[in-house]
N, C-alpha and C positions, 0 to 999 in steps of 0.2 A: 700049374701056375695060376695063381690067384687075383686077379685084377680089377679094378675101381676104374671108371671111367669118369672121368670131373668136366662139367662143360662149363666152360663159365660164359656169362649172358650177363653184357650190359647194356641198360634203355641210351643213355646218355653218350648217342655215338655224333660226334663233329661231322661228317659227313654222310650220316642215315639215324638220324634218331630214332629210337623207338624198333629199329632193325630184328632184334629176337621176335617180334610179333608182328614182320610185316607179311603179309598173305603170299602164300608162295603154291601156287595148283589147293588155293582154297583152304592150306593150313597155315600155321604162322611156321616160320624159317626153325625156329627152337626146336621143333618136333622131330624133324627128319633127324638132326643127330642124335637125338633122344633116344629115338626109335632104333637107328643100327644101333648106338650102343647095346641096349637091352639084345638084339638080336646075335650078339656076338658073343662065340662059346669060346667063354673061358673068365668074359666079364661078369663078374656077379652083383655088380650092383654100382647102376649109374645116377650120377647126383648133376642138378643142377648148379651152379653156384652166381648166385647174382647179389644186386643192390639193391633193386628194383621190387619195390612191394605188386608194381601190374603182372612183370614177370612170374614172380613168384605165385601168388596166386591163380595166373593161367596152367602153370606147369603142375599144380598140387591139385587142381580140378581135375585136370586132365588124365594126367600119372599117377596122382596118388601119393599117401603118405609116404616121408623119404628119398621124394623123386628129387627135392628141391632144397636149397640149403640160403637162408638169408646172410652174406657177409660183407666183410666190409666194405665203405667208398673207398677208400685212402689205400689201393693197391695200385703197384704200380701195372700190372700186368695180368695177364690172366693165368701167368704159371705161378703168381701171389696169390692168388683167389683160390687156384689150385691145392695149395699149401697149407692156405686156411681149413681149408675141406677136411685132409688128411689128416690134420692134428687135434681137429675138433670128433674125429669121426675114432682115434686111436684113443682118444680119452675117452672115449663109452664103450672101448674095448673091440673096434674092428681094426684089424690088419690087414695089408696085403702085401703082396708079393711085391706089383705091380702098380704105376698109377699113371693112367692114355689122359692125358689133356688135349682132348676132341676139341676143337674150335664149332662154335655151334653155329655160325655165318658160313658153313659150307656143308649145304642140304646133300650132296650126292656121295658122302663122304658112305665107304666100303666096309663092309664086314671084313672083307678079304683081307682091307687094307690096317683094320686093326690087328687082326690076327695076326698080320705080318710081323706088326711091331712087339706084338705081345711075346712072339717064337725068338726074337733079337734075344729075350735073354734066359733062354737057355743056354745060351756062356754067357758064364758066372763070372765075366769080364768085362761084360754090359753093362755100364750103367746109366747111359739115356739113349733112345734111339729116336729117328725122324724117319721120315722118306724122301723122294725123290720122283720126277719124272721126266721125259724126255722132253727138251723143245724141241717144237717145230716150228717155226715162225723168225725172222729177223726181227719184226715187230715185237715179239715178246719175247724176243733176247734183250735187247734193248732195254725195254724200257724198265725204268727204277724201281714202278709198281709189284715186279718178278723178280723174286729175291733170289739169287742163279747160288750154287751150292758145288766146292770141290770137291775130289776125294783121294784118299791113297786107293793099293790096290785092294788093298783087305779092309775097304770098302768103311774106313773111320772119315768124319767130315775134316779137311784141313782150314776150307776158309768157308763164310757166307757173304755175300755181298749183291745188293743193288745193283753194282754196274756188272757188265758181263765178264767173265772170267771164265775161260784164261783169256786175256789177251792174246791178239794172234799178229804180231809185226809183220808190215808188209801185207799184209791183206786186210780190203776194204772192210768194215766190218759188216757189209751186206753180203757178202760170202763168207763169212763165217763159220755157217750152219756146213758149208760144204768142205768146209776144212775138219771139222770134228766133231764128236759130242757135246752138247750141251747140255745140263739139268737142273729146272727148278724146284727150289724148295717148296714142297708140300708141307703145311704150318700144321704135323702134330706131332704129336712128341708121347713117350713115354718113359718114365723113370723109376728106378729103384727109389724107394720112399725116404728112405737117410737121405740120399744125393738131394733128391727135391727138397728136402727142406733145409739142404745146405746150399743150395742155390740162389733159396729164397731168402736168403738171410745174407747174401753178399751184398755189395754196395754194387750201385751199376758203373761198366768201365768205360775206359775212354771210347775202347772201338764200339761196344754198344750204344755209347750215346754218341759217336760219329754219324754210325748206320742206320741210328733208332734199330736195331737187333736185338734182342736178348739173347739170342743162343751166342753171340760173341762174348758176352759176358763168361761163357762159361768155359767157352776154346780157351777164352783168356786166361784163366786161372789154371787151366790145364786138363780138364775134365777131358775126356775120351767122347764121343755122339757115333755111337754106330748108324750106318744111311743105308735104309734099300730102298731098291727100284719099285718104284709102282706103276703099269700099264696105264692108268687112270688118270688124268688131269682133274683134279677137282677144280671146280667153280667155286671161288670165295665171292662174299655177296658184300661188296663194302660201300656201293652207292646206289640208289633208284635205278641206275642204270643197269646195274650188274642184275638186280632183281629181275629188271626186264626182258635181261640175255636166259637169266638161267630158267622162267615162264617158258622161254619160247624150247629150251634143253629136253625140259620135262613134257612138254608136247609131243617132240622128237620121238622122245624115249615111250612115250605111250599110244604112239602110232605103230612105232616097233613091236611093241607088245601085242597088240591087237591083230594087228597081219598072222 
C-alpha cells in the first residue's frame, strides 16, 4: 500500500496566527508531524501544503526539496489544500494508493496511528477512514470544542457532532461517562484518491455548514468513513493556550524518557 501524507499548514489562523512556526520544545509545531510522517512505513513521501511564503521557506530549508508545496489561498479546508496536492503531484506522474491528511497543529500525532489508518484499506470497501479515542472527562464530553463521533458495530462513522452523542434521557449529563462509551473525533483522515478529489469538488452541505464539519458533508452524500480506536489522545494546538498545555506534555514525556 502506497501512501502520500499531505499536511496542510496555514500562517493566517483567527485564533493563533503564525501557529505552524510557533516554538514548541524549541521547534516550530510544523516539524513534529513532518517528521512522524516521514517516520511512518508505508508513507513514501510527505508534502507540506501551505499559502504561506514564511512557511514554506522554513520547511524547504529544513526538509528539503519536495518536502513543501506552494497552494492556493481560496481553499476551503485543508482536505482542499489536500486535493491540490494530489492533482498537481498525478500530473508529473505520482500515484498513490493512499492519501493521510495529517493535521500538522497536532505535534504528538503516532506512527502507530498512521499506520492504523493506512491498514483500513486493505478492504477494498474503504474508502476514507478517521480515528477515534476514548473520553474520559464530562468536561470534554461537553464541550463543543470535542467533536464526539458515532458508530455502527462494523465500526463505519453514522453521525459527528459538537454536542455529546448519544444523548442519554433521564440522566444528568454529568453521569454520562458512567452510563456508557464515549468517543472523540481524532481530525485525520485518509482517502482513496478518486474519493478525495470527489469530495473536494462537492459543494458544502447543510449539516456541515450547521456543525462547521466537513466529514458531514460527506455522510451526507452517502460516502461510507471507516473509524478505529486509538489509545492516544492527541493534543491539537489551536490557541497560545493549547501550545502552553502541550510544552508542559512534552516535558512529561521527557522526564519519562530520561528515568
Amino acid at each position: 500500500m502506497k501512501a502520500l501524507a499531505v499536511i496542510p499548514a496555514r500562517y493566517a489562523s483567527t485564533r493563533f496566527p503564525g501557529k505552524p512556526l510557533a516554538l514548541l520544545g524549541g521547534r516550530p509545531i510544523i516539524d513534529y508531524a513532518y517528521a512522524a510522517a516521514r517516520a511512518t512505513e508505508g508513507i513514501e513521501r510527505a508534502v507540506v501544503a501551505t499559502d504561506d511564503e514564511r512557511i514554506f521557506a522554513h520547511v524547504d530549508q529544513v526538509f528539503g526539496k519536495g518536502s513543501v508545496m506552494m497552494t492556493s489561498s481560496e481553499h476551503r479546508s485543508g482536505t482542499d489544500r489536500c486535493g491540490e496536492v494530489v492533482r498537481r503531484l498525478a500530473a508529473e506522474g505520482e500515484s498513490y494508493d493512499v492519501v493521510v491528511n495529517l493535521q500538522g497543529d497536532e505535534p504528538f500525532v503516532e506512527s502507530a496511528q498512521l499506520q492504523m489508518l493506512i491498514g483500513c484499506f486493505a478492504d477494498a470497501s474503504v474508502s476514507i477512514a478517521t480515528l477515534k479515542t476514548r473520553i474520559a472527562s464530562a468536561a470534554e464530553l461537553l464541550s463543543p470544542n470535542n467533536v464526539k463521533v458515532v458508530c455502527t458495530t462494523a465500526g463505519k462513522a453514522l453521525y459527528f457532532s459538537r454536542q455529546a452523542i448519544p444523548y442519554r434521557r433521564d440522566v444528568d449529563p454529568g453521569q454520562w461517562l458512567e452510563e456508557g462509551e464515549y468517543f472523540k473525533h481524532v481530525g485525520i483522515y485518509a482517502f482513496r484518491p478518486q474519493v478525495l478529489a470527489e469530495v473536494c469538488a462537492m459543494q458544502q452541505s447543510r449539516l456541515e455548514l450547521s456543525e462547521k464539519l466537513e466529514q458531514l458533508r460527506w455522510l451526507e452524500a452517502g460516502y461510507s468513513i471507516a473509524v478505529r480506536e486509538t489509545p492516544t489522545a492527541n493534543i491539537g494546538i489551536d490557541t497560545p493556550a493549547d501550545l502552553e498545555a502541550a510544552e508542559r506534555v512534552l516535558e512529561n514525556n521527557e522526564r519519562k524518557t530520561q528515568k
